[in-house]
N, CA, C and O atoms as a GROMACS GRO file, in nm:
protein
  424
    1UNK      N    1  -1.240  -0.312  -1.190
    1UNK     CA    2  -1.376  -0.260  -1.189
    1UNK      C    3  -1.378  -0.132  -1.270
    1UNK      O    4  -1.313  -0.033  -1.236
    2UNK      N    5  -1.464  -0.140  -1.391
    2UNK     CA    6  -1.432  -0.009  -1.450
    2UNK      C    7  -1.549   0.032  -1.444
    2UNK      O    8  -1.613   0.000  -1.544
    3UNK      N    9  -1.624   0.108  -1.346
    3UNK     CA   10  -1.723   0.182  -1.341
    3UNK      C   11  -1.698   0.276  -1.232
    3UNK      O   12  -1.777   0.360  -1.187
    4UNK      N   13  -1.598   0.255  -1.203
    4UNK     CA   14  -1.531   0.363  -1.069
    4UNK      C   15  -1.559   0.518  -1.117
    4UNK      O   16  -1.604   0.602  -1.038
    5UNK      N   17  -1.526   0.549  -1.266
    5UNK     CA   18  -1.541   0.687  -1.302
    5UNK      C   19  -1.725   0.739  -1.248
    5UNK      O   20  -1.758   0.851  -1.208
    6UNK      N   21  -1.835   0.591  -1.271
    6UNK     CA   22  -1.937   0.694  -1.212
    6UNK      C   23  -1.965   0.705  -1.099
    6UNK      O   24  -2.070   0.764  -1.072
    7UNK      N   25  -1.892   0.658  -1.005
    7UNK     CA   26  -1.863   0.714  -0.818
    7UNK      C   27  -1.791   0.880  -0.837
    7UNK      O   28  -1.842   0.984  -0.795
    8UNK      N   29  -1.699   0.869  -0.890
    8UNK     CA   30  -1.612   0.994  -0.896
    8UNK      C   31  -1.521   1.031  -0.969
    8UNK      O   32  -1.417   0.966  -0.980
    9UNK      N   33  -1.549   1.161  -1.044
    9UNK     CA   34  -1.426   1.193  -1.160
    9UNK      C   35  -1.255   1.130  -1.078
    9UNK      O   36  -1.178   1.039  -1.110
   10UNK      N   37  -1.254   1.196  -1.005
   10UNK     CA   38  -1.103   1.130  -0.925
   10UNK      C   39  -1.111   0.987  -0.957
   10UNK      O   40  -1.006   0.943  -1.004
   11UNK      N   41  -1.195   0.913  -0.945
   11UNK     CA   42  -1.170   0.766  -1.026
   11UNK      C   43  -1.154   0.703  -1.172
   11UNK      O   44  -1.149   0.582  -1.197
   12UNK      N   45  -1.147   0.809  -1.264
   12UNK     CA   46  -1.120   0.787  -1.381
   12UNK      C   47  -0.947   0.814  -1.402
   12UNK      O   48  -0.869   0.761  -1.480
   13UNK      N   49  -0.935   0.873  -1.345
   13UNK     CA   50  -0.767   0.875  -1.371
   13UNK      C   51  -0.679   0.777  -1.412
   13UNK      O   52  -0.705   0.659  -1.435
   14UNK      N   53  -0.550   0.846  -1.422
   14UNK     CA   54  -0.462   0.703  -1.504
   14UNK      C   55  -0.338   0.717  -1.351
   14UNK      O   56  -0.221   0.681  -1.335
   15UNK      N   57  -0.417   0.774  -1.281
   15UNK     CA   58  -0.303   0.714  -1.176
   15UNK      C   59  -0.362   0.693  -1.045
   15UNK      O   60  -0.340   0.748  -0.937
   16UNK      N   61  -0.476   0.564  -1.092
   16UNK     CA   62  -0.556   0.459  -0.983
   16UNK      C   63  -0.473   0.345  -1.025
   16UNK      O   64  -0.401   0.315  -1.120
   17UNK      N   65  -0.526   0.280  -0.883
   17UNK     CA   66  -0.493   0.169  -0.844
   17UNK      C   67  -0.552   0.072  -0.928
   17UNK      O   68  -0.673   0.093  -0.934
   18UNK      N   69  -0.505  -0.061  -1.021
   18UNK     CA   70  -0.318  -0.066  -1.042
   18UNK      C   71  -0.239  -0.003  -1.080
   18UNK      O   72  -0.288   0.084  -1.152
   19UNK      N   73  -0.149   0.002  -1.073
   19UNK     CA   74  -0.062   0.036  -1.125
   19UNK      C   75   0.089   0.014  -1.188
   19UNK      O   76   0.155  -0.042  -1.100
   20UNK      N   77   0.151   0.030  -1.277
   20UNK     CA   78   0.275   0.028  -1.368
   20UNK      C   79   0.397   0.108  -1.286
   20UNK      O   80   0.383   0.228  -1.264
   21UNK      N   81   0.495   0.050  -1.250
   21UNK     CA   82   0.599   0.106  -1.169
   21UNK      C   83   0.710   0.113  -1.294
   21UNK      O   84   0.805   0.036  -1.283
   22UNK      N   85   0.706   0.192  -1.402
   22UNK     CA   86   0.825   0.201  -1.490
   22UNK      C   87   0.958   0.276  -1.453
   22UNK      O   88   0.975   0.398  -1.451
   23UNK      N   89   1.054   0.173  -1.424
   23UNK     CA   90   1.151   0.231  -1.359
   23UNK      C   91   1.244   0.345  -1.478
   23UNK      O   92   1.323   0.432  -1.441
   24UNK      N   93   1.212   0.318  -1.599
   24UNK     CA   94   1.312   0.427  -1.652
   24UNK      C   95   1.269   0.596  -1.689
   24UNK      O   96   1.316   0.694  -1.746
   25UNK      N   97   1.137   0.548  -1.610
   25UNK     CA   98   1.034   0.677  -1.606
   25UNK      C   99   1.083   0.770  -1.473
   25UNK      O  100   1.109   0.890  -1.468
   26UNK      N  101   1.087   0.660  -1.361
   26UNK     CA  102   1.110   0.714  -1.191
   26UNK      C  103   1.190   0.815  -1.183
   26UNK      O  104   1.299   0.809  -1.239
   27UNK      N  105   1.142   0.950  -1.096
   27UNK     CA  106   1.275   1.052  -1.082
   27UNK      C  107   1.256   1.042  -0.904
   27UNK      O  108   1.161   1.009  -0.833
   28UNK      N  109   1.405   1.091  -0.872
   28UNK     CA  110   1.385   1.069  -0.725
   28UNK      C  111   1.382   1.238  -0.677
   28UNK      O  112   1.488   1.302  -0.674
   29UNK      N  113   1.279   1.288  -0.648
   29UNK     CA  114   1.278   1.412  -0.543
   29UNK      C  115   1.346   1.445  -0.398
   29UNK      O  116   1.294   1.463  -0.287
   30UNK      N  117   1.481   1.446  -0.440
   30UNK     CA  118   1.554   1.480  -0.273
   30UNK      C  119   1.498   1.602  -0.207
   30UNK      O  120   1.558   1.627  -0.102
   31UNK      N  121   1.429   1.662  -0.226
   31UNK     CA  122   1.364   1.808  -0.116
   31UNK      C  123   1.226   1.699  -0.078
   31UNK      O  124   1.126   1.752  -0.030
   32UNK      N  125   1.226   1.639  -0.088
   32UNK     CA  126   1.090   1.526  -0.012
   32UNK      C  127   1.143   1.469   0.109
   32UNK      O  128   1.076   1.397   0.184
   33UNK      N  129   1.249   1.496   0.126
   33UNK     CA  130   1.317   1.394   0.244
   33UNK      C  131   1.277   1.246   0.233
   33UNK      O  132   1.223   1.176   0.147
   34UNK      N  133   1.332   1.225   0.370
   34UNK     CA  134   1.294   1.086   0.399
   34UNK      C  135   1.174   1.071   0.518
   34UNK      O  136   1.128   1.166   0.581
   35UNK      N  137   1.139   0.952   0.531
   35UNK     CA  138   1.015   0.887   0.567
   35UNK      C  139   0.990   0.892   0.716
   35UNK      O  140   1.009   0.780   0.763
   36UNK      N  141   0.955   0.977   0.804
   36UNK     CA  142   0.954   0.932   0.967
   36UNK      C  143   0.887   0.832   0.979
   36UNK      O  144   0.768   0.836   0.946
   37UNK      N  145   0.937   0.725   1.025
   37UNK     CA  146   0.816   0.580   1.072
   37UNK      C  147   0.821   0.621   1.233
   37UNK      O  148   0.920   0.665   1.292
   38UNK      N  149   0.720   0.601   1.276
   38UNK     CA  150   0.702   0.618   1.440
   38UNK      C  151   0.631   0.533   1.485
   38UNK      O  152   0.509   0.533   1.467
   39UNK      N  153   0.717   0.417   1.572
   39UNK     CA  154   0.651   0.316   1.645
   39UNK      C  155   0.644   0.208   1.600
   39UNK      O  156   0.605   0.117   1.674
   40UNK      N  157   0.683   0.176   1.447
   40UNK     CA  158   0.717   0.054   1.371
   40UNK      C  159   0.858  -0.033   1.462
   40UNK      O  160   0.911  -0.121   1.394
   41UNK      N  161   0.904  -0.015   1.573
   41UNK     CA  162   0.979  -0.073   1.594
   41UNK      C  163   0.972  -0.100   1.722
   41UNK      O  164   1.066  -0.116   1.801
   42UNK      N  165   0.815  -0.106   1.749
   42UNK     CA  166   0.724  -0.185   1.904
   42UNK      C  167   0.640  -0.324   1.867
   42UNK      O  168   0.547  -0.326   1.786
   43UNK      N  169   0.679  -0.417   1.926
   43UNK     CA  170   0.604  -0.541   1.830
   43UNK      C  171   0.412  -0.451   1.850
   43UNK      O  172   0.387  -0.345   1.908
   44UNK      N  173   0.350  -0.512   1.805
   44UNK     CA  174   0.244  -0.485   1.812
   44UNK      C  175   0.145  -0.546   1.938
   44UNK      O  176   0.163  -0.668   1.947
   45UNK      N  177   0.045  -0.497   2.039
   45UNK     CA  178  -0.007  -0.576   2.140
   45UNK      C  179  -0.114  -0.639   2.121
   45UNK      O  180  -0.156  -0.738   2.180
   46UNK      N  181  -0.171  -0.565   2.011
   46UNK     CA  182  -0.321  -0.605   1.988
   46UNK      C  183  -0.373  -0.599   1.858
   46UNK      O  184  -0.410  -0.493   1.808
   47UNK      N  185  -0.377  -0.694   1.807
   47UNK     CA  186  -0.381  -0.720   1.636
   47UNK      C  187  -0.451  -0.803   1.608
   47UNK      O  188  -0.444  -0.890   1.695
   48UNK      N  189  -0.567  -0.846   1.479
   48UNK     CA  190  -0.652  -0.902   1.441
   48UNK      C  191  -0.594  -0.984   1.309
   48UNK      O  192  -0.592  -0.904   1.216
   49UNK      N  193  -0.566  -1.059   1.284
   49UNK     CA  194  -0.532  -1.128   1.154
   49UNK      C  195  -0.630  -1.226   1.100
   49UNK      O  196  -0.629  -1.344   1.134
   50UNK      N  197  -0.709  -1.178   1.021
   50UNK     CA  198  -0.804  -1.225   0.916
   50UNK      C  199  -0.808  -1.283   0.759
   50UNK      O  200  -0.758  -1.211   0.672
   51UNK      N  201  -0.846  -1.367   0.734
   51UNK     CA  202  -0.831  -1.444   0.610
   51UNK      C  203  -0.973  -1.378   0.588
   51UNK      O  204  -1.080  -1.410   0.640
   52UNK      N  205  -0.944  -1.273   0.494
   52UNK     CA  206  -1.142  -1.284   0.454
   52UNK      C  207  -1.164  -1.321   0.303
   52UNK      O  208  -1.252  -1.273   0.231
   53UNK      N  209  -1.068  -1.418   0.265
   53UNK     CA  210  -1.133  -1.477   0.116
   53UNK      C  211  -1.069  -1.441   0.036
   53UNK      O  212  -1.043  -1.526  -0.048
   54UNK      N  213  -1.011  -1.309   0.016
   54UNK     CA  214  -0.910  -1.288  -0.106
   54UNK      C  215  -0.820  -1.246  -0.047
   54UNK      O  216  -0.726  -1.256  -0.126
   55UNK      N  217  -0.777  -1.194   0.065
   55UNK     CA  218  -0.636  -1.172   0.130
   55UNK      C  219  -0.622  -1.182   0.281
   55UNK      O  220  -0.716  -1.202   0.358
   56UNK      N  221  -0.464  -1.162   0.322
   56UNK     CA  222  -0.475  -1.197   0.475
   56UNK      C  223  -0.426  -1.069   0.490
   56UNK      O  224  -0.329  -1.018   0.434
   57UNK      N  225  -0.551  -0.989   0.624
   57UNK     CA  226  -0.560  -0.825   0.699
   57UNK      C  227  -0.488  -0.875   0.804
   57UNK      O  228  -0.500  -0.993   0.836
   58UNK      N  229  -0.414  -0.800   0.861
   58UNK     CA  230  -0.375  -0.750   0.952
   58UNK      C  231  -0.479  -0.644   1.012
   58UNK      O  232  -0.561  -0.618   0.924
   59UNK      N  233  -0.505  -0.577   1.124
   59UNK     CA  234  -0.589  -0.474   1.130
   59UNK      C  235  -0.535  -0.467   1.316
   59UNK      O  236  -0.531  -0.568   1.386
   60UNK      N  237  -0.497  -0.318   1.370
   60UNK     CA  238  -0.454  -0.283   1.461
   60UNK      C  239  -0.557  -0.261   1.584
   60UNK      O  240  -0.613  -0.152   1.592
   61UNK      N  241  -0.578  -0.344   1.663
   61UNK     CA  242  -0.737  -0.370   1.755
   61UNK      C  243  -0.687  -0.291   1.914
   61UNK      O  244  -0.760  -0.283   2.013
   62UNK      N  245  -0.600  -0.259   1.908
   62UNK     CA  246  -0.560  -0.153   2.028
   62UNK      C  247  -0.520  -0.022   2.038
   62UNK      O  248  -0.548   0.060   1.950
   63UNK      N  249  -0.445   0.012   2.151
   63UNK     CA  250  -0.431   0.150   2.135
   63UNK      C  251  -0.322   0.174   2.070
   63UNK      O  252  -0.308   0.296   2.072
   64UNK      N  253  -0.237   0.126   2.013
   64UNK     CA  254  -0.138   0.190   1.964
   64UNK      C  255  -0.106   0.226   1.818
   64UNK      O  256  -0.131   0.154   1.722
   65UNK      N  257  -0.044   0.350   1.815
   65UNK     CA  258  -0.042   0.422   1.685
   65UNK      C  259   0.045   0.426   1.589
   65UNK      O  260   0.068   0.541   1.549
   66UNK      N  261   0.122   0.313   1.520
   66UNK     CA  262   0.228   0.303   1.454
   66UNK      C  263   0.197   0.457   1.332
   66UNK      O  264   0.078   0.486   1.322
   67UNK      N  265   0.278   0.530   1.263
   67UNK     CA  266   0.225   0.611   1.272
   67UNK      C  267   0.352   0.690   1.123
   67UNK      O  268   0.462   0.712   1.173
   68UNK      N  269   0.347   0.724   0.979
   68UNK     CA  270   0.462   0.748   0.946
   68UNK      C  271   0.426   0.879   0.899
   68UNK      O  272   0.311   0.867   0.855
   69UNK      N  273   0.484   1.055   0.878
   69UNK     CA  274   0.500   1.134   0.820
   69UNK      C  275   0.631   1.178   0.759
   69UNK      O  276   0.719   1.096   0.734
   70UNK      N  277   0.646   1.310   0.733
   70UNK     CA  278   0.708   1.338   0.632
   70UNK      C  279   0.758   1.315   0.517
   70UNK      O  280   0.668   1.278   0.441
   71UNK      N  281   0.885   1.321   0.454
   71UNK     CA  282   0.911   1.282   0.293
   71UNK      C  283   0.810   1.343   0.259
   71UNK      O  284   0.783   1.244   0.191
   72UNK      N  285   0.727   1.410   0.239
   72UNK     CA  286   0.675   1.498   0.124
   72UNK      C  287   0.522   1.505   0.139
   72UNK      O  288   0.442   1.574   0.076
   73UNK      N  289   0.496   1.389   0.271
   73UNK     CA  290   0.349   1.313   0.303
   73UNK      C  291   0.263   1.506   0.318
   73UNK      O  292   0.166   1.542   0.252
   74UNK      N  293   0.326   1.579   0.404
   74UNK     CA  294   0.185   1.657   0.429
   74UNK      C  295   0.162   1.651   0.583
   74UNK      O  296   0.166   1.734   0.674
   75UNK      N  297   0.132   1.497   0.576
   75UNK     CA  298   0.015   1.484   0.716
   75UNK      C  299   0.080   1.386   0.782
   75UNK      O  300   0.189   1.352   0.736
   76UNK      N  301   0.038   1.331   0.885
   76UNK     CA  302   0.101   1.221   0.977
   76UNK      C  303  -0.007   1.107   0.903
   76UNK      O  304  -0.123   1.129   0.868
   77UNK      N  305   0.057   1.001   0.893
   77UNK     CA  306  -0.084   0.900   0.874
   77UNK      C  307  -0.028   0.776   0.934
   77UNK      O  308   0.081   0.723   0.913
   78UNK      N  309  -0.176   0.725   1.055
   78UNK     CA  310  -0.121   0.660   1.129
   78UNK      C  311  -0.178   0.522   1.055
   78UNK      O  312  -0.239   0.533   0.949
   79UNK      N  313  -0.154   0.387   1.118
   79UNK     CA  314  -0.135   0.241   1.095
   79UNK      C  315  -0.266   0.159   1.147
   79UNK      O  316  -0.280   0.123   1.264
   80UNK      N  317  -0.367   0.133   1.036
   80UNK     CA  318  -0.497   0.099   1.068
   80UNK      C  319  -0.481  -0.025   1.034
   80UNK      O  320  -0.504  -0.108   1.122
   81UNK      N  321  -0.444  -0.066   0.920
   81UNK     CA  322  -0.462  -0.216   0.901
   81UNK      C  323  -0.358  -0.232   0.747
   81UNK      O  324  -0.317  -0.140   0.677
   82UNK      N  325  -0.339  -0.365   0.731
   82UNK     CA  326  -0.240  -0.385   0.599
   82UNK      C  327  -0.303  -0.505   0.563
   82UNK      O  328  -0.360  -0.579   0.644
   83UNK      N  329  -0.291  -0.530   0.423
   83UNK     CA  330  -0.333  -0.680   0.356
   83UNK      C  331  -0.235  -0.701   0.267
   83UNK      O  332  -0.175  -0.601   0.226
   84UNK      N  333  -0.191  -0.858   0.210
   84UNK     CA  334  -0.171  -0.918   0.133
   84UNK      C  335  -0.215  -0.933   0.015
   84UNK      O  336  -0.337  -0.936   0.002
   85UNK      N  337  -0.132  -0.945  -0.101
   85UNK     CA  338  -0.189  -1.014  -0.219
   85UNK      C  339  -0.083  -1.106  -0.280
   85UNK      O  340   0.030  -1.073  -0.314
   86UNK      N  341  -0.133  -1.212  -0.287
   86UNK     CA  342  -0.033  -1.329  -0.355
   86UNK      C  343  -0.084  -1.380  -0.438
   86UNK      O  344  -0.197  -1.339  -0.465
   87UNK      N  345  -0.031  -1.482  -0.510
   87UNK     CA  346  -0.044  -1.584  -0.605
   87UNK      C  347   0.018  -1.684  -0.627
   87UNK      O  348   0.134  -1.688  -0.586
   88UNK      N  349  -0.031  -1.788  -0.693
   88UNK     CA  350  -0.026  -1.925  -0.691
   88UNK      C  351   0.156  -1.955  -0.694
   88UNK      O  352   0.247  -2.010  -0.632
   89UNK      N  353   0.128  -1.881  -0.804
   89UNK     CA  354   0.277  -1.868  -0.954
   89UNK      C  355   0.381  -1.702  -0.873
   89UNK      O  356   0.354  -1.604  -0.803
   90UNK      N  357   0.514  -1.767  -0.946
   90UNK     CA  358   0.553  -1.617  -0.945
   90UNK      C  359   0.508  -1.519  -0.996
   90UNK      O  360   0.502  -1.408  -0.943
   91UNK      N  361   0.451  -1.566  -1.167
   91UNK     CA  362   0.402  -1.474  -1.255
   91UNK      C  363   0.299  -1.376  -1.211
   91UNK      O  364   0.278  -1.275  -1.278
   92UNK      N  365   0.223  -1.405  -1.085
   92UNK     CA  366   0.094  -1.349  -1.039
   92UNK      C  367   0.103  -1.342  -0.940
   92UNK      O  368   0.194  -1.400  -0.880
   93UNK      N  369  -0.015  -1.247  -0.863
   93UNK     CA  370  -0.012  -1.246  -0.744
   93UNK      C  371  -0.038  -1.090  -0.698
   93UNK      O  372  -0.149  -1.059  -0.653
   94UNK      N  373   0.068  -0.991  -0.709
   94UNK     CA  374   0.065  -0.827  -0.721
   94UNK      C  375  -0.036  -0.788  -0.755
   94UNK      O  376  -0.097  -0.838  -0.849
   95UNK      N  377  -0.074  -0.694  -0.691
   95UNK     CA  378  -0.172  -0.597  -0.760
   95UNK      C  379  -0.114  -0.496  -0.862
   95UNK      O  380  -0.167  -0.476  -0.971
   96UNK      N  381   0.031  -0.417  -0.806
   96UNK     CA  382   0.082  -0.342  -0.936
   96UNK      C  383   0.149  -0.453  -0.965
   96UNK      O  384   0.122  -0.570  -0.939
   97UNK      N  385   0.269  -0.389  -1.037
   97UNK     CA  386   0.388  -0.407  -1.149
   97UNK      C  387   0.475  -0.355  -1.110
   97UNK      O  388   0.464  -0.260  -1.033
   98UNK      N  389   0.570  -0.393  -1.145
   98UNK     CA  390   0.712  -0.294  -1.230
   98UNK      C  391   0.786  -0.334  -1.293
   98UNK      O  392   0.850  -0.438  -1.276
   99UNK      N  393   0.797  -0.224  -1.421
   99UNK     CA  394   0.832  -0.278  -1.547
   99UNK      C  395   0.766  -0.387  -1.642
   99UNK      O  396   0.822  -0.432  -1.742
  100UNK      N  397   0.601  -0.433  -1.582
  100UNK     CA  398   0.537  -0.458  -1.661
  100UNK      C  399   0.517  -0.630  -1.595
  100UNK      O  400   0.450  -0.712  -1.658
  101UNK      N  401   0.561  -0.654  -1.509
  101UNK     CA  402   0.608  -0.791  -1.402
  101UNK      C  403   0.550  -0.774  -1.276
  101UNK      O  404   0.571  -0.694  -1.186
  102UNK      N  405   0.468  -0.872  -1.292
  102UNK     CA  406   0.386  -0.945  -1.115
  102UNK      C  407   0.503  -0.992  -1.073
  102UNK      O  408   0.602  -1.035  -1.132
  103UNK      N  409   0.466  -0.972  -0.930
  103UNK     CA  410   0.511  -1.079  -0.844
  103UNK      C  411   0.460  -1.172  -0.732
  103UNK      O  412   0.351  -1.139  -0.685
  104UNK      N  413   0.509  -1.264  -0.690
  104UNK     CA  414   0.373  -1.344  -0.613
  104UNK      C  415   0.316  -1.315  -0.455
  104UNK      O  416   0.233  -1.362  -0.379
  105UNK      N  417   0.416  -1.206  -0.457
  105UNK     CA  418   0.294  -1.120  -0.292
  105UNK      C  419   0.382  -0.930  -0.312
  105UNK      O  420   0.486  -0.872  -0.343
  106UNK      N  421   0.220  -0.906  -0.260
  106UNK     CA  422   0.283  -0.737  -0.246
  106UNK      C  423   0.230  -0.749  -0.088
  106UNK      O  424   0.244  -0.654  -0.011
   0.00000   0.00000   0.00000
């Protein structure tokens, strides 16, 4: 969709969604630490799984707060919902890349 820039300058950027994962570009920031996941390792009690036409949601319908901060995040950000994207083919499917290559689910 390229009309995103007239919602908001922040949507003209070159680092929206899709995106190009060039690995000989990648630097790794060790003062970012690593990732706290909190609660990713409680099955889930109450969950909604939806086909709505172009992907399959997950979406978290109870109380619980899977939940990941640090590594460099800032903030805590907790676990609202996740979707799929696939395709037919290997060739497709991804929304990004890397190195210039779909793959057939992100």
């Amino acid at each position: 969709f390229n009309k995103w820039a007239a919602v908001s300058k922040f949507c003209s950027s070159n680092k929206q969604s899709p995106i190009n994962i060039d690995k000989t570009k990648v630097k790794k920031n060790r003062q970012l630490g690593k990732i706290s996941f909190i609660g990713y390792d409680i099955p889930l009690q109450s969950a909604m799984i939806k086909n709505n036409g172009h992907t399959a949601q997950v979406t978290v319908t109870g109380n619980q707060s899977p939940a990941i901060e640090a590594g460099g995040l800032g903030n805590m950000y907790t676990f609202l919902q996740l979707h799929f994207h696939w395709g037919k083919y290997d060739s497709r499917g991804s929304e990004h890349t890397v190195n210039g290559k779909k793959y057939p689910l992100e």
